[in-house]
KOLMARPA-950657 format. One record per residue: x, z, y of N, C-alpha, C in turn. Coordinates in steps of 0.05 Angstrom, whole numbers, padded with zeros to 5 digits, always signed. Each point is the difference from the previous one (the first is absolute). Layout:
<pts>
XZYXZYXZY/...
</pts>
This chain:
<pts>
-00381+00188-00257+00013-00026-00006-00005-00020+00022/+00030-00018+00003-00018-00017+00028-00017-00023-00011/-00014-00016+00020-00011-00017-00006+00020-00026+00019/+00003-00010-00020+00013-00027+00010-00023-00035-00012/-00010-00010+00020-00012-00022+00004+00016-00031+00003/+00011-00018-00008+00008-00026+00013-00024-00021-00010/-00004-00012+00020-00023-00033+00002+00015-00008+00010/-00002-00027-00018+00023-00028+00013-00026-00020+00002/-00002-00014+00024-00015-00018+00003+00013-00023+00009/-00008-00019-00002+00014-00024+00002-00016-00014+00018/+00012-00014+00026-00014-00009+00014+00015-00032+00013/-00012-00018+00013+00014-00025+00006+00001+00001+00034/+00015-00005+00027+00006-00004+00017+00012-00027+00002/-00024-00014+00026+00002-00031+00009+00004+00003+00028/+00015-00017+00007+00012-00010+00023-00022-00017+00018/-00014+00019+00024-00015-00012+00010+00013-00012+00025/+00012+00006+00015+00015-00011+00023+00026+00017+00005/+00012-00013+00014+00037+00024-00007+00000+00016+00015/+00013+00028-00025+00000+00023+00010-00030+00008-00003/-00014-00004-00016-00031+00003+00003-00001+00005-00043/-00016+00013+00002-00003+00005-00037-00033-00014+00007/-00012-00006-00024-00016-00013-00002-00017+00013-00025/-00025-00021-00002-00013+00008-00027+00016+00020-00022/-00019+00015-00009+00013+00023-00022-00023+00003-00021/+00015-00017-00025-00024+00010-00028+00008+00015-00011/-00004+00016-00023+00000+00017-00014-00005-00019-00022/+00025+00010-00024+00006-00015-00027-00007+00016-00019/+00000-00008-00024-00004+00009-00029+00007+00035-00001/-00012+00001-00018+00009+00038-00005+00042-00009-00008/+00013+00023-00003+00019+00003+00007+00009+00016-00033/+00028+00006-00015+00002+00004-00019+00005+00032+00003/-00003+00019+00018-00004+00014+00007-00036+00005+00009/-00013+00020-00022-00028+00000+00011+00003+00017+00020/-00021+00015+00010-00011+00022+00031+00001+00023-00025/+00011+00026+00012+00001+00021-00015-00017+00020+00013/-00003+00027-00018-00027+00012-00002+00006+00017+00028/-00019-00007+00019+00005+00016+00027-00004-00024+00025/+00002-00022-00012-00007-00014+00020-00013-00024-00003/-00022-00021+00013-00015-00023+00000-00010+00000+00020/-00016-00023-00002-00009-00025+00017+00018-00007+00015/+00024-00005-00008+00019-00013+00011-00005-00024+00021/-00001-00009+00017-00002-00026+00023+00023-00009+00013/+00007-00020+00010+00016-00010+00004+00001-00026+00017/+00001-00005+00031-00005-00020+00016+00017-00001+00021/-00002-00022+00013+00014-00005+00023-00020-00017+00027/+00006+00021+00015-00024-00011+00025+00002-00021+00002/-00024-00012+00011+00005-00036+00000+00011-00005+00027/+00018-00012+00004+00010-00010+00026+00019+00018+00008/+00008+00026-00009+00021+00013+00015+00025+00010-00030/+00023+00017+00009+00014+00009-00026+00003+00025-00011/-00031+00011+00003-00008+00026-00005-00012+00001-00030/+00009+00010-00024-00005+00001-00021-00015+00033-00010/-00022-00005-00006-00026+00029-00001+00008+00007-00038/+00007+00018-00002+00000+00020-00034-00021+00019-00008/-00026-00003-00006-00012+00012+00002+00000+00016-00040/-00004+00030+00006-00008+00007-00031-00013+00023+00008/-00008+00013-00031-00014+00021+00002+00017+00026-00014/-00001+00028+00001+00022+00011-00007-00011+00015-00006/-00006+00006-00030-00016+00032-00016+00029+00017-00010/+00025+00006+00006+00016+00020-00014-00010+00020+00016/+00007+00022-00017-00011+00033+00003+00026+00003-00004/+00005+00015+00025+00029+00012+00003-00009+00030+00020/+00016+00008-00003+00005+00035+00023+00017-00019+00025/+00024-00005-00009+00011-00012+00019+00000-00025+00015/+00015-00004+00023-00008-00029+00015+00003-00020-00014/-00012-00021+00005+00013-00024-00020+00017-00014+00017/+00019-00011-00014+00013-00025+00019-00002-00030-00014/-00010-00016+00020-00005-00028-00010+00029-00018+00005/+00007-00013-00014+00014-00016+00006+00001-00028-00003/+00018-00021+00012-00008-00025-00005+00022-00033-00003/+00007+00003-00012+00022-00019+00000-00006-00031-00011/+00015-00017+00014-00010-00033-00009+00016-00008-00007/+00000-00019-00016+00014-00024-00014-00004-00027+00014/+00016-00019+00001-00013-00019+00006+00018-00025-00018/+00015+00002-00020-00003-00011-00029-00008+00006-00026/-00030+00002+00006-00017+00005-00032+00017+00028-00009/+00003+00018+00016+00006+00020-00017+00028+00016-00010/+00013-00031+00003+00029+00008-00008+00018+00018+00008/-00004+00009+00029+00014+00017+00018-00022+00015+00027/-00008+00025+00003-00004+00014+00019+00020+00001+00032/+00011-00022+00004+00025+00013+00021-00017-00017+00029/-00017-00009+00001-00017-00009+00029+00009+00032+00013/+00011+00000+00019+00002+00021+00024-00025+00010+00008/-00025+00001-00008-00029+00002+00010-00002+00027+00012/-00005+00008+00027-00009+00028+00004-00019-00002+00019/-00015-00021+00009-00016-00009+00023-00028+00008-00015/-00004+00030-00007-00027-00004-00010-00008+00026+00014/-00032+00002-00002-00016+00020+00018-00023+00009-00015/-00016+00023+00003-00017+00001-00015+00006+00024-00014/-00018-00005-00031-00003+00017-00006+00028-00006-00028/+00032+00010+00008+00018+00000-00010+00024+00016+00008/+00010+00003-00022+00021+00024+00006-00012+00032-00003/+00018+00023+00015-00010+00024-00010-00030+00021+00006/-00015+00005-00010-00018+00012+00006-00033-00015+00001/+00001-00026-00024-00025-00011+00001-00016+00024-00020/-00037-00012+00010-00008+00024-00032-00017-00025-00001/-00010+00012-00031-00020-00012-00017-00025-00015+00011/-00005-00016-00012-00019-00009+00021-00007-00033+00001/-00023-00016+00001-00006-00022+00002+00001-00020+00021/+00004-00025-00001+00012-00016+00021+00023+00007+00016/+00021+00014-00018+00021+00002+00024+00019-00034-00002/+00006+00003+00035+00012-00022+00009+00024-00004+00003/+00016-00029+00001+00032+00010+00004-00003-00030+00022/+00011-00005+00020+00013-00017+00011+00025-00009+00000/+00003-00029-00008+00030-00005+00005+00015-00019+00014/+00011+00000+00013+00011-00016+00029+00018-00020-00018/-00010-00014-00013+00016-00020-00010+00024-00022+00011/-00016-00003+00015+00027-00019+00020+00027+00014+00007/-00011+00028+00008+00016+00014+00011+00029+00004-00023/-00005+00001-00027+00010+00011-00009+00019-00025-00022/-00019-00027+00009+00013-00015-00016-00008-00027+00016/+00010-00004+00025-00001-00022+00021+00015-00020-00007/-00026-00030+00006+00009-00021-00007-00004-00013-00029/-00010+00022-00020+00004-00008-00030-00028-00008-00010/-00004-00008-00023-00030+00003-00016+00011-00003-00034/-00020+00006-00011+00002+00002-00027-00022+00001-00017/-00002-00010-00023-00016-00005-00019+00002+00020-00023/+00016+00018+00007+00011+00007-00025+00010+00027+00005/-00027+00022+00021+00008+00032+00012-00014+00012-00024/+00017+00026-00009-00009+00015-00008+00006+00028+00022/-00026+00024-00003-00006+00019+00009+00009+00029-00015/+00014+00013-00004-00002+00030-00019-00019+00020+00028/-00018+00011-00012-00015+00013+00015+00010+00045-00024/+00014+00017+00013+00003+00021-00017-00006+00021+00009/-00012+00013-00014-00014+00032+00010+00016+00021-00013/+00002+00022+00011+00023+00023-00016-00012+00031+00016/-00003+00014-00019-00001+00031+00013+00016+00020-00009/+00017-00011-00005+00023+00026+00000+00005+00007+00026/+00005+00032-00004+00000+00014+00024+00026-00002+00004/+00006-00015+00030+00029+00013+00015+00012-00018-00012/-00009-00022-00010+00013-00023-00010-00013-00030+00010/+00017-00012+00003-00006-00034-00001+00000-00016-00019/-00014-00022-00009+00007-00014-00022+00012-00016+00016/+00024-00013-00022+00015-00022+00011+00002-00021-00018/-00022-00026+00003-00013-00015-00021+00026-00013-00013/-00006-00018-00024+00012-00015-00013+00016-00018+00011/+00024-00015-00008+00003-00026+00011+00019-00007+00004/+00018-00023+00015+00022+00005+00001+00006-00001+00035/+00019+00006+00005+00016+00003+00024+00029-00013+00004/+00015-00014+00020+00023-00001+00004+00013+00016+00011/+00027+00018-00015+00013+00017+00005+00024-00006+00008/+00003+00015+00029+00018-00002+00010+00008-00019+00033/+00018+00002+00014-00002-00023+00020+00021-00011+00012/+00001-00017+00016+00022-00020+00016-00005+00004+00029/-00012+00020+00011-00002+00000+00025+00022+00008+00025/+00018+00020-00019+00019+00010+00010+00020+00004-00007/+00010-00020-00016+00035+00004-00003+00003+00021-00030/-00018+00008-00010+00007+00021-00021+00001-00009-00024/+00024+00003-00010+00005-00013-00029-00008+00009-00020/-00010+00034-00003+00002+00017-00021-00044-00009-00002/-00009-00011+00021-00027-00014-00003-00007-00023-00006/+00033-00011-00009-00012-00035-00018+00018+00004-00031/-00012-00011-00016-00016-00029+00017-00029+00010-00005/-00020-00020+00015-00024+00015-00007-00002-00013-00019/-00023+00009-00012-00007-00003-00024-00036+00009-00010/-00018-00014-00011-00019+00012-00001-00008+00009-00041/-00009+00028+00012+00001+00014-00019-00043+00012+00003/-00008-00001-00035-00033+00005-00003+00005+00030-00007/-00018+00005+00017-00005+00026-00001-00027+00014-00009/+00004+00017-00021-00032+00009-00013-00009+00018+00021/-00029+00009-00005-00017+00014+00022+00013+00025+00002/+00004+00015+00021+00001+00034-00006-00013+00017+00028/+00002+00021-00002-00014+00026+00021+00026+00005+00011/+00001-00001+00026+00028+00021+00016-00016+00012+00016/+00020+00036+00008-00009+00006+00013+00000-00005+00032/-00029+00007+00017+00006-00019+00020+00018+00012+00030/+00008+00024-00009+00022+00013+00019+00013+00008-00021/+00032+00004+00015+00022+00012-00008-00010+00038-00016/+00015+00005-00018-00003+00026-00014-00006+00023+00016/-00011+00009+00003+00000+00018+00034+00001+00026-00018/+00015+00017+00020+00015+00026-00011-00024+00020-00008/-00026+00000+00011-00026+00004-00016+00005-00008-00028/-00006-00021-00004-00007-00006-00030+00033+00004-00023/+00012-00002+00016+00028+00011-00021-00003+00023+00002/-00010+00023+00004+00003+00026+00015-00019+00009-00033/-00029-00014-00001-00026-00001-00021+00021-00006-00020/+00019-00024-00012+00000-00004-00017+00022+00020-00018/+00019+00005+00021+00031+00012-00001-00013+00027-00020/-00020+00016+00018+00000+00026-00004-00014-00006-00034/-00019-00007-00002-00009-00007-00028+00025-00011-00021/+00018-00009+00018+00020-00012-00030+00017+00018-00001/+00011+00015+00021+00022+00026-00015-00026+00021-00013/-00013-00005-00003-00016+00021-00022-00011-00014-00025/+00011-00018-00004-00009-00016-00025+00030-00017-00006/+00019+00011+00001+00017-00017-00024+00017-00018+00016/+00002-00001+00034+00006-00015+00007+00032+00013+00020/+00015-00012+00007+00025+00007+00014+00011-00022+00019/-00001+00002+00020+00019-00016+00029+00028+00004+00011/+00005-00018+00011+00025+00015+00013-00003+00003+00022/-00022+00002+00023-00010+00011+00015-00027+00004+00004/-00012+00014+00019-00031+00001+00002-00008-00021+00039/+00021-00011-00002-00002-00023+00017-00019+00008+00034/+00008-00019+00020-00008+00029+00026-00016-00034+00004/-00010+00020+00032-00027-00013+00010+00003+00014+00031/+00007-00019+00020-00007+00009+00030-00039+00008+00002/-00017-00001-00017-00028+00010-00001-00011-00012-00014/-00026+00007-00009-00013-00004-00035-00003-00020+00008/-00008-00020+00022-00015-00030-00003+00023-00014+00015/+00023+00011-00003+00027-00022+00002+00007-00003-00026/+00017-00021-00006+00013-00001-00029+00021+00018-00010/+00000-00002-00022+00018+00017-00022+00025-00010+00014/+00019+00014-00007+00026-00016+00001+00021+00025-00015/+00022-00020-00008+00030+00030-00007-00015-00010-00027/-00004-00012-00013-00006+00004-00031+00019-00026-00019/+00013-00001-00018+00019-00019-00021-00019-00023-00010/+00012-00017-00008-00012-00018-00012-00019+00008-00023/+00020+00023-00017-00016+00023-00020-00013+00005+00000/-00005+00022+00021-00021+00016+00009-00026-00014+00011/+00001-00030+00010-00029-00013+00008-00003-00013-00031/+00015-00005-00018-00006-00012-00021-00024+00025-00022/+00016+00018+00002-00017+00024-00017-00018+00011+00006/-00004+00008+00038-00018-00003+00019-00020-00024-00010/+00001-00021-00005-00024-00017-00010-00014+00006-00026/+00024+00006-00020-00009+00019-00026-00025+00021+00008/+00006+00018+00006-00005+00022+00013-00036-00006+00011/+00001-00014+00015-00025-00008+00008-00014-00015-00015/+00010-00012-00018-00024-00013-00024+00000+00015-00011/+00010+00027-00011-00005+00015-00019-00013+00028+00010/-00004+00008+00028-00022+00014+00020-00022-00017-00006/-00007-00023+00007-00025-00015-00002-00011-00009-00029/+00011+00010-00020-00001-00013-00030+00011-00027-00003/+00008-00013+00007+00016-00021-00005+00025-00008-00019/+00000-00014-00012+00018+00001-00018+00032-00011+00021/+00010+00015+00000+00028-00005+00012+00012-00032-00004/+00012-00010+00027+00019-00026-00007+00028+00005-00019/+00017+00026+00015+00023+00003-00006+00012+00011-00019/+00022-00008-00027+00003+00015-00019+00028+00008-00009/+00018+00010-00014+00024+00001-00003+00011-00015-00030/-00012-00021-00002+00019-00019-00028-00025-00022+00009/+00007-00019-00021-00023-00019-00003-00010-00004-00016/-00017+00025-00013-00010+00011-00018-00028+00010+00008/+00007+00005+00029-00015+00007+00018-00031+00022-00011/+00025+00014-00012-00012+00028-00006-00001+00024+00013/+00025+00010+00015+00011+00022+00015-00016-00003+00035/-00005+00007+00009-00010-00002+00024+00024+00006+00012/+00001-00017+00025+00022+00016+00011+00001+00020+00024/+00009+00017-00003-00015+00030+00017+00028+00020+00020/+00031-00009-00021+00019+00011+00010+00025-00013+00007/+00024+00012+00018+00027-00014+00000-00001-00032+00014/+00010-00014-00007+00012-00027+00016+00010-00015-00022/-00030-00007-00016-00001-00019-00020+00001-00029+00018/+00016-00027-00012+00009-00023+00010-00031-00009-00018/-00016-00002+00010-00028-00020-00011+00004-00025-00011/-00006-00015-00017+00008-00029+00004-00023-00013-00003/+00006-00023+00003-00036-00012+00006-00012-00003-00021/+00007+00001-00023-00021+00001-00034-00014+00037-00009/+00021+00013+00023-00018+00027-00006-00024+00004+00021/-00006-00015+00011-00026-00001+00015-00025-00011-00016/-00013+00016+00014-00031-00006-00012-00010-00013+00020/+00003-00033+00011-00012-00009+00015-00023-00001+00018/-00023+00004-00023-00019+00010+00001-00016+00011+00002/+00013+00022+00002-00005+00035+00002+00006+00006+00022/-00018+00025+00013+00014+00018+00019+00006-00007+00025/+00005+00022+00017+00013-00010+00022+00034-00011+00003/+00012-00015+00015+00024-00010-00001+00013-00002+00029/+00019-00007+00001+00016-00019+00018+00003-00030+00003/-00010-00014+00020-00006-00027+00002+00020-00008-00011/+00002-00014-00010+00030-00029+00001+00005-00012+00023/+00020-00016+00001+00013-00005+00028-00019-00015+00005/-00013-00027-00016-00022-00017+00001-00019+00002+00009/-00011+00028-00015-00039+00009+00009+00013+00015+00029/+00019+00007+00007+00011+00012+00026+00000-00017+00021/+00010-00026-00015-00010-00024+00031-00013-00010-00004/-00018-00012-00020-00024-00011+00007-00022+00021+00011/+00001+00026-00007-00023+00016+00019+00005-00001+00032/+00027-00001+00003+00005+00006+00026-00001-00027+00019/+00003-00023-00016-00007-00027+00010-00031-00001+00006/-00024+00010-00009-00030+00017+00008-00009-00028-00010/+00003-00018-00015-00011-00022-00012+00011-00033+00024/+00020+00014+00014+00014-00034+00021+00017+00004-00015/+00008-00029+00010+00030-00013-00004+00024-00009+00024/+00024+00003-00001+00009-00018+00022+00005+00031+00028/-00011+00013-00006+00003+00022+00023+00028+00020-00002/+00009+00011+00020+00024+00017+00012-00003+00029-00024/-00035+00013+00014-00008+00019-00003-00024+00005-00019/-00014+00026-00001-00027+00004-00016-00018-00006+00009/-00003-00011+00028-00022-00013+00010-00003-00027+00007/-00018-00014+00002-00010-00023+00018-00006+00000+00021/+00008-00032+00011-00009-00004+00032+00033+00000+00016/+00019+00010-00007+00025+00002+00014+00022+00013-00016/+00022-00018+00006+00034+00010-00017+00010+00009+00014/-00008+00017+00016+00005+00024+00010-00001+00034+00008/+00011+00018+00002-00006+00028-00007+00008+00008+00025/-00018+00028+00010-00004+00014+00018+00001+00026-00004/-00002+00027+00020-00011+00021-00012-00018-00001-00005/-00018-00009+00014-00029+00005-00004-00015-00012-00034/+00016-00015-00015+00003-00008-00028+00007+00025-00018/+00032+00008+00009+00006+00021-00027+00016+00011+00019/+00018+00021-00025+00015+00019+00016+00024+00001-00012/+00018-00018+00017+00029-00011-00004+00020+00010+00022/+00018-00009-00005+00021+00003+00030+00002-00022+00001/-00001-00002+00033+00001-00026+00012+00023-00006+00016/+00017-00015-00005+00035-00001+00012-00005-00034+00008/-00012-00008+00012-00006-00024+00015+00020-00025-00011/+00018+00003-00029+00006-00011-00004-00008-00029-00019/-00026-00009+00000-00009-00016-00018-00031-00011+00024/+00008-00024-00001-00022-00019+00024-00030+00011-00004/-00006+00001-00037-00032+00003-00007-00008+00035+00001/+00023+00023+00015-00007+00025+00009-00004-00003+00036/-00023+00000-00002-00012+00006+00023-00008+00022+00015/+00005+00016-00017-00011+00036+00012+00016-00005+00038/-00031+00016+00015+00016-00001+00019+00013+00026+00006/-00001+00017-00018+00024+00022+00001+00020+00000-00020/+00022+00018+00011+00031-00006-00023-00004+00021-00017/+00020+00006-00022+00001+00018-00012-00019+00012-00017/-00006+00026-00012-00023+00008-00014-00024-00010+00002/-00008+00014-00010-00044-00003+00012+00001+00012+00018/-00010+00002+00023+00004+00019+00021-00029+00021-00003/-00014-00010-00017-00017+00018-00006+00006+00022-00018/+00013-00005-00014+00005+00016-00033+00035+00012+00010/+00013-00008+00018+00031+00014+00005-00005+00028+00008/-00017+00019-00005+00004+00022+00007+00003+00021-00018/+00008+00023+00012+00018+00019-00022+00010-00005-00016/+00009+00010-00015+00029-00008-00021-00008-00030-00026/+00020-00012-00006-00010-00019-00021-00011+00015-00017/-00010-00011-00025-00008-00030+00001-00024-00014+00022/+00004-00025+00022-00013-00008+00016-00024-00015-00020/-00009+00012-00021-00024-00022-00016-00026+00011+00016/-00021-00021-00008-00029+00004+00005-00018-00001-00017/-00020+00008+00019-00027+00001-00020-00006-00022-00015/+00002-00003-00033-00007-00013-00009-00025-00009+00008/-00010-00027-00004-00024-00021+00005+00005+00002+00032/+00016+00002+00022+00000+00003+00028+00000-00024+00010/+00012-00026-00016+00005-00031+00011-00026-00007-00015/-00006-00025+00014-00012-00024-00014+00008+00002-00033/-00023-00004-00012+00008-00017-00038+00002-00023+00000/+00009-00008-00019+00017-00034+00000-00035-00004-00011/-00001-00028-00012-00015-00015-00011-00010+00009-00023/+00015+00022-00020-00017+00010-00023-00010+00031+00006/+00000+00000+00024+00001+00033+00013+00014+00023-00009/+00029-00013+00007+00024+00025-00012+00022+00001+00022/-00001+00022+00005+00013+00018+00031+00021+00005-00003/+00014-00008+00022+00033+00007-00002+00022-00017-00020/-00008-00015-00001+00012-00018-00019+00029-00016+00012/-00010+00006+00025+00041-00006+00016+00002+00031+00020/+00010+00015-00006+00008+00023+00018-00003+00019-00014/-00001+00022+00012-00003+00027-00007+00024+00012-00015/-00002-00008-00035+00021+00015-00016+00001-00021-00020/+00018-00006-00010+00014-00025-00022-00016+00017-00023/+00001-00019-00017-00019+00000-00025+00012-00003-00025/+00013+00019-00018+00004-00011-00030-00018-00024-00010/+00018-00016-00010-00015-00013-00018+00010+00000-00031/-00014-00005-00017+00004-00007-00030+00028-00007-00009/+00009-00027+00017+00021-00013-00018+00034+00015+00015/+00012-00013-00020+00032+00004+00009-00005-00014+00009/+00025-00008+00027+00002-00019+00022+00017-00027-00020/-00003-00019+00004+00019-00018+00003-00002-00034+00006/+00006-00021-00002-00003-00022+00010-00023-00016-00010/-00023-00013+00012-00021-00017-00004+00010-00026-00021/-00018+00003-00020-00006-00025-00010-00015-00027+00010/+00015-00020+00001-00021-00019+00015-00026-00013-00017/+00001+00003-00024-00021-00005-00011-00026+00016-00004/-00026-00010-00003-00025+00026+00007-00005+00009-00024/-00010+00023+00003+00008+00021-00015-00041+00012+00005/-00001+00017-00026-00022+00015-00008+00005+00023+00002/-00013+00014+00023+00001+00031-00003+00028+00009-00009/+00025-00007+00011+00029+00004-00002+00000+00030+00006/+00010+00011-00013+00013+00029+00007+00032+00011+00004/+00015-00026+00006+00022+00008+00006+00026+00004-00015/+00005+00001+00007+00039-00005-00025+00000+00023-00015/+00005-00003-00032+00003+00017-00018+00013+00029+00006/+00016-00001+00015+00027+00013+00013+00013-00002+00029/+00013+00022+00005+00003+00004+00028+00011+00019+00010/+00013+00012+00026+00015+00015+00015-00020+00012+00018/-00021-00018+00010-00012+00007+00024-00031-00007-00002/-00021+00017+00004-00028-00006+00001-00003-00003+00028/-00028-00032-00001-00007-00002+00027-00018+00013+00021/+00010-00008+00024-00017+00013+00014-00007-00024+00020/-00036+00013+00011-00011-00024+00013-00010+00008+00025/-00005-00005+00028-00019-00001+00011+00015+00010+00026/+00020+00007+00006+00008+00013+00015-00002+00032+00007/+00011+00005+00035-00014+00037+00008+00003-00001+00026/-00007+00024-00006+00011+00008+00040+00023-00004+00008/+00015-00006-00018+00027+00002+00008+00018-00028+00005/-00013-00019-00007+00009-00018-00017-00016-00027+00026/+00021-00017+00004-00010-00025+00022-00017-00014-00010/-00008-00022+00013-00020-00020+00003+00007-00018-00035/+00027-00008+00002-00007-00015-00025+00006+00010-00029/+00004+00033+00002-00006+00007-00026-00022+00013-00004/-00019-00007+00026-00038-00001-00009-00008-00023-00011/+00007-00020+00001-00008-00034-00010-00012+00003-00026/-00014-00008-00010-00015+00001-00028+00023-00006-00019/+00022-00010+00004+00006-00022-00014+00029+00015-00006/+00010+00022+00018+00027+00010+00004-00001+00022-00023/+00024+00002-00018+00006+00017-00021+00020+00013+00008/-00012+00031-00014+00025+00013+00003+00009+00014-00021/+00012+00020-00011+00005+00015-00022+00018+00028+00007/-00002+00012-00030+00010+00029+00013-00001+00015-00030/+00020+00013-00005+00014+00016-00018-00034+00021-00019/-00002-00005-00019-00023+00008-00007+00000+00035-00006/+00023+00012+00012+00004+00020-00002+00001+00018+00025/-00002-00026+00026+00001+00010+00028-00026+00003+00001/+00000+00018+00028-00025+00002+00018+00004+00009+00031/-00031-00010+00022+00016+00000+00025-00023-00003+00017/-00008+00007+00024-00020+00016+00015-00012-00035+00003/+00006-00019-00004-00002-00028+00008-00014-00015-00032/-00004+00013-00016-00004-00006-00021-00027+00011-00015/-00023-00016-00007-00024+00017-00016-00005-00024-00025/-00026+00002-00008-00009-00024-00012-00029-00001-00005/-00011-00021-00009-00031+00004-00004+00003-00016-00034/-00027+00008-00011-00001-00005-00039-00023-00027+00000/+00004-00009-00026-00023-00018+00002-00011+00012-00025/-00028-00017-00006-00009+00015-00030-00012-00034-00014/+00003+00001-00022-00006-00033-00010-00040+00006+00003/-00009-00031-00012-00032+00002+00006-00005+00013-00018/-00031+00011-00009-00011-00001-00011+00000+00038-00016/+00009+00013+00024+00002+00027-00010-00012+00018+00026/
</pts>
């Protein structure tokens, strides 16, 4: 079972000279207590510079790595969307157990020119294997950077906690799950290909990754998301059942992101950005693995065409999953490689914010996110949608599952 941790601490930031953060107290306990796995929480800001010290202590007993994570508020709470990734230490993937661990955070860096009375901190720990937690909160979806209509209006939409996985499906682990489900009750309309076990899946229906998620909560004991009425008695195991969103078991199981938990993971906890990373609105090879047709100012690759690493022998030109940089919640490939089913039918944004939205009742076309190898500079953008016949499939196409907390 994983262990999932959040401490909200609440702290005040004064304006000592501009562009300068100043004195830092530490306020009242928080309506959120410290959960079992973590204390002596600390919390300061060097005197005279805009270096902010997180100090705790960390008793979870896990097999696997932990990953710390860290996200701020800076209205009492109301919203997680501070762009914060200026931190060092002991955060992100692969902390262990252990007393006085430290986090540094470049405050200025990340929020120049400002102060506030009124920061809150989410500090979150998670050991699910091969997964990221992607905390609570809300996000603005969607953007105005480039002319794309089918990405406004934005709109900000709260999003509950969940686990994604942190690379694309790789033809390994479909390979584990496939073979176990045609021997237990299960049927595809393909067994979906793979240029090699630690590239991604690809060639598989909207279907087939939907029952594929079945499939694997019910290898691991898990009680299945997906069912055939909304009765949500029947598992669903065969054929090219049309799901609708009340036969889901939210809750349960492994799944398919929604278009939502699909861009706020891939946004890595910023706002305001092109791509899945911070620091620049712009993409390279050396980022992901796109085609680059020099037609868009923020593609900079200084080579044209494919990856020139990955163009050899026959398509599909995909790569080794985890081969780029991880965005901000440490999840790989989140613009390139192979487009991604998502959850909902495609169709036009609501401008009002929305809770954990899952998408229009009905539909022609399920979405797809993230871009591929195949596919230019701006249908890698976090923000760019695409869609595709839930009955097609195509060497440019995989997906990754999420699983809700607390299982």
């Amino acid at each position: 079972m994983p262990n999932q941790v959040i401490v909200v601490m609440k702290t005040y930031l004064r304006r000592r000279a501009v562009a300068l953060l100043a004195a830092l107290g530490l306020l009242a306990a928080t309506s959120l207590p410290a959960a079992e796995g973590i204390s002596n929480l600390r919390f300061s800001q060097r005197a005279g510079t805009n270096l902010v010290d997180i100090r705790y202590d960390l008793s979870i007993s896990a097999t696997n790595p932990l990953l710390v994570a860290v996200t701020v508020s800076t209205n009492g709470g109301n919203s997680y969307d501070l762009p914060a990734t200026h931190f060092t230490g002991d955060v992100g993937f692969g902390v262990t157990a252990g007393t006085n661990k430290w986090i540094v955070w470049e405050a200025l860096r990340d929020w120049p020119d400002r102060f506030s009375t009124n920061i809150f901190i989410h500090l979150s720990v998670s050991d699910v294997p091969g997964m990221a937690l992607i905390p609570a909160g809300p996000f603005v979806m969607g953007d105005s950077l480039d002319g794309d209509s089918s990405a406004l209006p934005r709109h900000t939409n709260q999003i509950s906690a969940f686990y994604m996985d942190k690379w694309e499906i790789t033809k390994a682990l479909w390979d584990s799950v496939y073979t176990w489900a045609i021997t237990n009750g299960y049927s595809f309309d393909g067994a979906a290909q793979g240029k090699a076990t630690n590239h991604p899946a690809q060639y598989m229906t909207w279907y087939d990754a939907v029952k594929w998620c079945n499939a694997r909560s019910e290898q691991q004991g898990r009680t299945p998301a997906y069912y055939t009425s909304v009765a949500q008695t029947t598992v669903y195991r065969t054929g090219q059942t049309t799901v609708q969103n009340d036969w889901v078991k939210w809750s349960s199981g492994y799944r398919l992101p929604t278009e939502a938990e699909w861009e706020k993971a891939a946004r890595g906890g910023a706002s305001g950005q092109r791509f899945p990373w911070s620091g620049t609105n712009n993409i390279t090879h050396s980022r992901a693995n796109y085609y680059s047709d020099g037609g868009y100012a923020y593609d900079t690759s200084p080579t044209r065409g494919y990856h020139p690493t990955f163009a050899t022998g026959s398509t599909p030109y995909t790569s080794p999953v985890g081969y780029f940089a991880a965005n901000g919640y440490g999840l790989y490939d989140m613009a390139g490689n192979v487009f991604e089913w998502c959850w909902d039918w495609y169709g036009s944004y609501s401008s009002g914010s929305q809770t954990d939205p899952r998408g229009p009742a009905s539909g022609s076309y399920r979405v797809l996110r993230g871009g591929s190898w195949v596919i230019d500079a701006f249908g890698c953008r976090a923000a760019f949608r695409y869609y595709c016949d839930p009955t097609s499939w195509s060497d440019g196409l995989g997906f990754r599952s999420v699983l809700p907390p607390g299982q």
